[in-house]
C-alpha positions as CSV (number, residue, x, y, z in Angstrom):
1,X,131.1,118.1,162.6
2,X,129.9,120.9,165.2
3,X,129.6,124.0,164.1
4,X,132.7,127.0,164.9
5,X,132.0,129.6,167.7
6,X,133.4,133.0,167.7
7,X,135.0,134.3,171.3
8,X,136.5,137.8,172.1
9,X,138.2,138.2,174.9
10,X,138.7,141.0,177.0
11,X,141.1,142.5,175.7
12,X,138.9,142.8,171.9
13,X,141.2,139.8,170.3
14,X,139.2,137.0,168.2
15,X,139.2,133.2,169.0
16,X,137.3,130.9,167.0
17,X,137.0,127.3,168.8
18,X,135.0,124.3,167.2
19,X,131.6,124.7,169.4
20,X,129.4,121.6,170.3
21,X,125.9,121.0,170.7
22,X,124.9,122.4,174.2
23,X,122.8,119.9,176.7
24,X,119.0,121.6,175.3
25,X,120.4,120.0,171.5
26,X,120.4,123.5,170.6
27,X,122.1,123.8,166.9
28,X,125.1,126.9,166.4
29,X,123.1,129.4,164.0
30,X,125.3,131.7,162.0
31,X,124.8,134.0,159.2
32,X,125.9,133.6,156.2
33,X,128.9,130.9,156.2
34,X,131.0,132.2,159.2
35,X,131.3,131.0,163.1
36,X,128.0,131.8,165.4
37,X,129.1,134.7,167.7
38,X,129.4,133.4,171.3
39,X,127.2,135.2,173.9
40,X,130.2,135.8,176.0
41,X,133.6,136.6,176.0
42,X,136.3,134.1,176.1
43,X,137.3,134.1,179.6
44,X,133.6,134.0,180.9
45,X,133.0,131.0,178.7
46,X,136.1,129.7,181.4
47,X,134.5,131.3,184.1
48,X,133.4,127.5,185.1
49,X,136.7,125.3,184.5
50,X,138.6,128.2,186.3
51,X,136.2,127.5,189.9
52,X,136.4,123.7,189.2
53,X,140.3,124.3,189.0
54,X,140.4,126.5,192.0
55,X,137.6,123.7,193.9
56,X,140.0,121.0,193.2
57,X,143.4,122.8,194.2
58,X,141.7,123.5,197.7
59,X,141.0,120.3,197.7
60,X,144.4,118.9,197.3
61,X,146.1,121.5,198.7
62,X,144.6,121.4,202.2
63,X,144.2,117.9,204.5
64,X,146.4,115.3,204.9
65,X,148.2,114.7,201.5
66,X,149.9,118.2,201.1
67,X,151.7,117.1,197.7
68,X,154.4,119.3,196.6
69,X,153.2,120.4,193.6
70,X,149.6,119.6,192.1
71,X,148.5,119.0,188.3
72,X,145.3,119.1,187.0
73,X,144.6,118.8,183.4
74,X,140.8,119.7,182.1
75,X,139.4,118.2,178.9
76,X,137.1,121.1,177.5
77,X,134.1,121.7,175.3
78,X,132.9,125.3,174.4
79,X,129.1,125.7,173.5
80,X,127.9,129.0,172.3
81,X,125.2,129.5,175.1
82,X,126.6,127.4,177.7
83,X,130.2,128.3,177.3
84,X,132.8,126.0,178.2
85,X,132.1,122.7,179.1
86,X,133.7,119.6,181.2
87,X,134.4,117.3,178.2
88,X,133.7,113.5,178.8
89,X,136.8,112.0,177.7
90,X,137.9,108.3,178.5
91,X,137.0,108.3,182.4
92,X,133.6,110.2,181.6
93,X,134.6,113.9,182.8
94,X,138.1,114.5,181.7
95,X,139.9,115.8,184.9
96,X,143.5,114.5,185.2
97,X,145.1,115.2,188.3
98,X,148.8,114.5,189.3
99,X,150.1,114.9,192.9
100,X,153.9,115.0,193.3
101,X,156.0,114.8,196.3
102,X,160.0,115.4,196.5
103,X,161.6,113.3,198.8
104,X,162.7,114.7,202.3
105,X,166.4,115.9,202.6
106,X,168.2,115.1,205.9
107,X,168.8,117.8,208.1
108,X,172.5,119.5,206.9
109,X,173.0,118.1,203.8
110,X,172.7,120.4,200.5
């Protein structure tokens, strides 16, 4: 089992997360028997996921599609150093996106 990584967030709360190895192999280091304090608070650890989010809403947002409403679903990892991570999931890089559209009303009816 990874080790547990202790966040605080901006606002001074604690979040403790089960941390993974980062890509160096690097191992959590803690002392004594409690979580390894995280080099960054919890929303920078997100910094990351929150531009992929934003990357992909453009994305789908803007062209030719224009879906009605637009669902993406990140599988995460946080690492100590690295933060949070793109989790490999089932499809190798868990991003699951759903794209919607309502169908057109005819003009006058409501």
């Amino acid at each position: 089992m990874d080790g547990l990584v202790q966040y605080r967030t901006e606002e001074g709360a604690l979040v403790v997360v089960e941390g993974v190895e980062d890509a160096t192999g690097a191992r959590l280091v803690a002392r004594g028997d409690g979580p390894a304090q995280a080099t960054r608070t919890f929303e920078g650890a997100l910094d990351g996921v929150r531009a992929a989010a934003e990357s992909a809403l453009r994305v789908f947002r803007d062209g030719t599609l224009r879906p009605d409403s637009v669902e993406l679903e990140f599988g995460i990892k946080m690492t100590a150093e690295a933060g949070a991570v793109i989790a490999k999931g089932a499809a190798e890089g868990h991003i699951l996106v759903r794209l919607s559209w309502q169908p057109e009303q005819p003009a006058g009816s409501a």
